[in-house]
C-alpha positions in Angstrom: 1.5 -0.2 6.3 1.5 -1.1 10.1 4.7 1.2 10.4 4.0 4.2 12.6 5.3 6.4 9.5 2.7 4.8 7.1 -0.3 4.4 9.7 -0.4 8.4 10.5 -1.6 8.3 7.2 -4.9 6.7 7.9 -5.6 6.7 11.6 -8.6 7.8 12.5 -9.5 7.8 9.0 -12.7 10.5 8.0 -11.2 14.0 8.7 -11.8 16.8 6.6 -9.6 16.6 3.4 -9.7 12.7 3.7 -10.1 11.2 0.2 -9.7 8.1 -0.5 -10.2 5.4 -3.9 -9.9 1.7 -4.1 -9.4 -0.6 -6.9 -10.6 -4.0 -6.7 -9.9 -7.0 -8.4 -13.4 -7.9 -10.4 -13.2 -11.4 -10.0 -11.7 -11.7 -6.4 -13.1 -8.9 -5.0 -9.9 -8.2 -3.4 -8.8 -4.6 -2.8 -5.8 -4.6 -5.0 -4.6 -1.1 -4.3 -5.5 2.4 -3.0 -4.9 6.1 -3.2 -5.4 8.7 -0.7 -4.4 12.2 0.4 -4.8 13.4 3.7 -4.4 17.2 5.1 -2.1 17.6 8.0 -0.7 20.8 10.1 1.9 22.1 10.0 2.9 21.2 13.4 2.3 17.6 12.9 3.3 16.4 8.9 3.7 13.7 7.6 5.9 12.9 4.6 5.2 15.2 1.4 3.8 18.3 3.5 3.9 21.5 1.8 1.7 23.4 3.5 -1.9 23.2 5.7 -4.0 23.7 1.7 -1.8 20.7 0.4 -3.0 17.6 0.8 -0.3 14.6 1.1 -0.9 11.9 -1.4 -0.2 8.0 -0.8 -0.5 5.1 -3.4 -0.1 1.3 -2.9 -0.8 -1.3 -5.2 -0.5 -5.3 -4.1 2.6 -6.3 -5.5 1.7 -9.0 -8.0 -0.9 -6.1 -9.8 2.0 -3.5 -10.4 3.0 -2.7 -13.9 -1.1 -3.2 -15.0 -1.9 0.8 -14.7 -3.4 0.6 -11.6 -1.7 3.2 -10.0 -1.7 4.8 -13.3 -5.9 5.1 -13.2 -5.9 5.6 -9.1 -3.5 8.4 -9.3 -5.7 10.1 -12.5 -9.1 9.6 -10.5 -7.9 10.8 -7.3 -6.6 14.0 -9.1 -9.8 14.9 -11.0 -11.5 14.2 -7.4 -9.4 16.6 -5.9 -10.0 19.0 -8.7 -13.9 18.5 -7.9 -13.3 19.0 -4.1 -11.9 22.5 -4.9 -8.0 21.4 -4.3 -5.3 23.2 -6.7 -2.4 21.4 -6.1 -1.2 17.4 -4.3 2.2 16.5 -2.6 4.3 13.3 -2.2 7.5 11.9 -1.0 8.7 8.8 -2.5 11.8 7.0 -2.2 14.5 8.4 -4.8 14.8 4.4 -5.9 11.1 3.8 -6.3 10.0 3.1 -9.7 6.6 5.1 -8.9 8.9 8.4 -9.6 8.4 7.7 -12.8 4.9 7.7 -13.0 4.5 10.7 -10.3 7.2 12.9 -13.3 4.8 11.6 -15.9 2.1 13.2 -14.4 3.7 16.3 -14.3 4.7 16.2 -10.7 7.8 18.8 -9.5 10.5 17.7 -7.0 10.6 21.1 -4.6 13.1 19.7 -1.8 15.4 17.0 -1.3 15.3 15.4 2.4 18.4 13.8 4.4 17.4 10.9 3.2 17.7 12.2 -0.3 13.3 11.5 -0.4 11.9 14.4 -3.1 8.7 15.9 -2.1 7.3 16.1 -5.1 4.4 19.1 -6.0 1.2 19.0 -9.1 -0.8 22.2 -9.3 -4.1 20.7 -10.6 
């Protein structure tokens, strides 16, 4: 998450369109994963922009916690969040080899373009 391609995700966290949720470990009270989107303009995106409206979705879960429906339950919240705050639709990239695809088509995500780096941005209307 410290590289510069991940941070612009989260510095200077708190602008408008920021929305964030956190899953903790009860016992621990360890943050064991997070989802997020973030708005960004069109002449600075990030990975996943569609457009100024869209707002760029990122998910990480610690890897020993994978496979338990965490991202699963992040990834439903944050979408009936963004339904609340008055978003229709969420982006994404994600590598083509990352097993999160899966989860991302599950929900009904749509790959709309194919980078260089053959990375789908991926589209929900919500």
């Amino acid at each position: 998450m410290e590289n510069p391609i991940f941070s612009k995700t989260y510095e200077e966290w708190g602008r408008d369109g920021d929305i964030a949720l956190v899953a903790f470990n009860d016992d621990s009270k360890e943050i064991i994963g997070a989802a997020w989107v973030r708005l960004y303009k069109k002449y600075n995106p990030s990975y996943g922009f569609v457009n100024e409206n869209t707002p760029s979705l990122v998910i990480a879960v610690k890897a020993e916690y994978r496979g338990n429906g965490i991202g699963t339950q992040l990834l439903k919240d944050l979408i009936q969040t963004l339904k609340e705050n008055g978003f229709n639709a969420i982006s994404l990239s994600v590598d083509e080899r990352n097993p999160a695809l899966r989860l991302y088509k599950r929900f009904g995500f749509e790959i709309i373009k194919i980078a260089e780096d053959k990375s789908p941005t991926m589209l929900l209307k919500i």
